[in-house]
C-alpha positions as CSV (number, residue, x, y, z in Angstrom):
1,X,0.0,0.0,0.0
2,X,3.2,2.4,0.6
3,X,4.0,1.8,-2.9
4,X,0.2,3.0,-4.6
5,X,1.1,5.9,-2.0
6,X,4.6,7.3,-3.2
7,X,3.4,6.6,-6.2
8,X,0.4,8.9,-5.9
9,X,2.6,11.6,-4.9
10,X,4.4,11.6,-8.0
11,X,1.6,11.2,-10.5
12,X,-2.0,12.0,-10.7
13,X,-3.5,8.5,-10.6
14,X,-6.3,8.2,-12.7
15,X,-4.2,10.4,-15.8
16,X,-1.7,7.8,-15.0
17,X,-4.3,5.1,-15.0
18,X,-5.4,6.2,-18.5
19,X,-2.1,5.8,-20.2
20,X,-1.6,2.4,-18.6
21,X,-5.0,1.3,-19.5
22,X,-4.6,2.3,-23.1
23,X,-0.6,0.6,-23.0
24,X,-2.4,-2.5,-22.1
25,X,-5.2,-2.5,-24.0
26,X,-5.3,-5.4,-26.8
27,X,-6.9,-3.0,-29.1
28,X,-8.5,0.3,-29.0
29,X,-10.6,1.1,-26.3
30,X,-13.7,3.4,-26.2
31,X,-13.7,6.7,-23.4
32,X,-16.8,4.9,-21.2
33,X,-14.8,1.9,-21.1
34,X,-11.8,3.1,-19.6
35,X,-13.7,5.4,-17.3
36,X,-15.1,2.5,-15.7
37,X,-12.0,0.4,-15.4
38,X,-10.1,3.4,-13.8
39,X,-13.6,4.1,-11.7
40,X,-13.9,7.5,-12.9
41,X,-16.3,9.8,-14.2
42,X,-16.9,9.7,-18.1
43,X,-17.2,13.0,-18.5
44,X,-13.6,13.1,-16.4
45,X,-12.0,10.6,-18.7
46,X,-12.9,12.9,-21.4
47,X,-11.4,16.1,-19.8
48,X,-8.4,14.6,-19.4
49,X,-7.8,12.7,-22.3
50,X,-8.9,15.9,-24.7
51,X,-5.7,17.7,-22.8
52,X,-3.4,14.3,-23.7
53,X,-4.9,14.7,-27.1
54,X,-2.8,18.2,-27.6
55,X,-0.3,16.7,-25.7
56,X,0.3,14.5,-28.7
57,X,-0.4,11.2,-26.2
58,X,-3.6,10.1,-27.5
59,X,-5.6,9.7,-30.8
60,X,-9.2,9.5,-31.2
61,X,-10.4,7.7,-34.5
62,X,-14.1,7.9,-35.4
63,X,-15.8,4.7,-35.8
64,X,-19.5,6.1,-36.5
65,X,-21.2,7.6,-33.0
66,X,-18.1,6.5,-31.5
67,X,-14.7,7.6,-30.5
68,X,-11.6,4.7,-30.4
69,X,-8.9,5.7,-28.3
70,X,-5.3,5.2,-28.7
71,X,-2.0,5.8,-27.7
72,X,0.9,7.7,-30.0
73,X,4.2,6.7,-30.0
74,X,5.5,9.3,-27.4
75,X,1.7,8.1,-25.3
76,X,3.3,4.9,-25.4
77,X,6.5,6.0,-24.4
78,X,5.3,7.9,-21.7
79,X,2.9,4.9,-20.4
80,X,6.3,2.8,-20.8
81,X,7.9,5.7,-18.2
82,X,5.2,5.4,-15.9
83,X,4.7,1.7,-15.8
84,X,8.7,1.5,-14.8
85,X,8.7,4.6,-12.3
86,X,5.4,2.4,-10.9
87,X,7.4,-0.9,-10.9
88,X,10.6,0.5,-9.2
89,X,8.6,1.9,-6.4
C-alpha cells in the first residue's frame, strides 16, 4: 500500500491510469470503457484525455457515433515511463 502511496505523490493517478489502461489494452478502447476500469467519471475521462490529445499522447479515430482511443508513439512512451517509475517503487 506504501508503494500506490509514493506513487500517488508523483503522478496524478487516474491520468496515470489512463495511459496504462490504453498501453495494455489489446486494441483500441472506447472513453466509457476506460472510465469504468479506472472508476472515474466519463465525462472526467474525457477532460483529461482531450488535454493528452494536444499533448500528442492520445488519438481518437471515429468509428460512427463512437470515439476509439489510442496511444501515439510518445503516449506509449510515456505509459512505458510510468509503468517502470510504478514498478521501481
Amino acid at each position: 500500500m506504501q508503494n500506490k502511496e509514493i506513487f500517488n505523490v508523483f503522478f496524478r493517478e487516474k491520468p496515470a491510469m489512463m495511459l496504462l489502461g490504453l498501453k495494455n489494452a489489446k486494441s483500441g478502447v472506447y472513453a466509457s470503457s476506460l472510465a469504468k476500469s479506472i472508476d472515474c467519471t466519463y465525462s472526467h475521462v474525457v477532460k483529461i484525455l482531450q488535454q493528452m490529445q494536444k499533448a500528442g499522447l492520445v488519438n481518437f479515430e471515429k468509428q460512427g457515433r463512437l470515439k476509439l482511443l489510442t496511444l501515439t508513439k510518445s503516449g506509449s512512451d510515456v505509459a512505458d515511463h510510468i509503468d517502470n517509475v510504478r514498478n521501481i517503487l
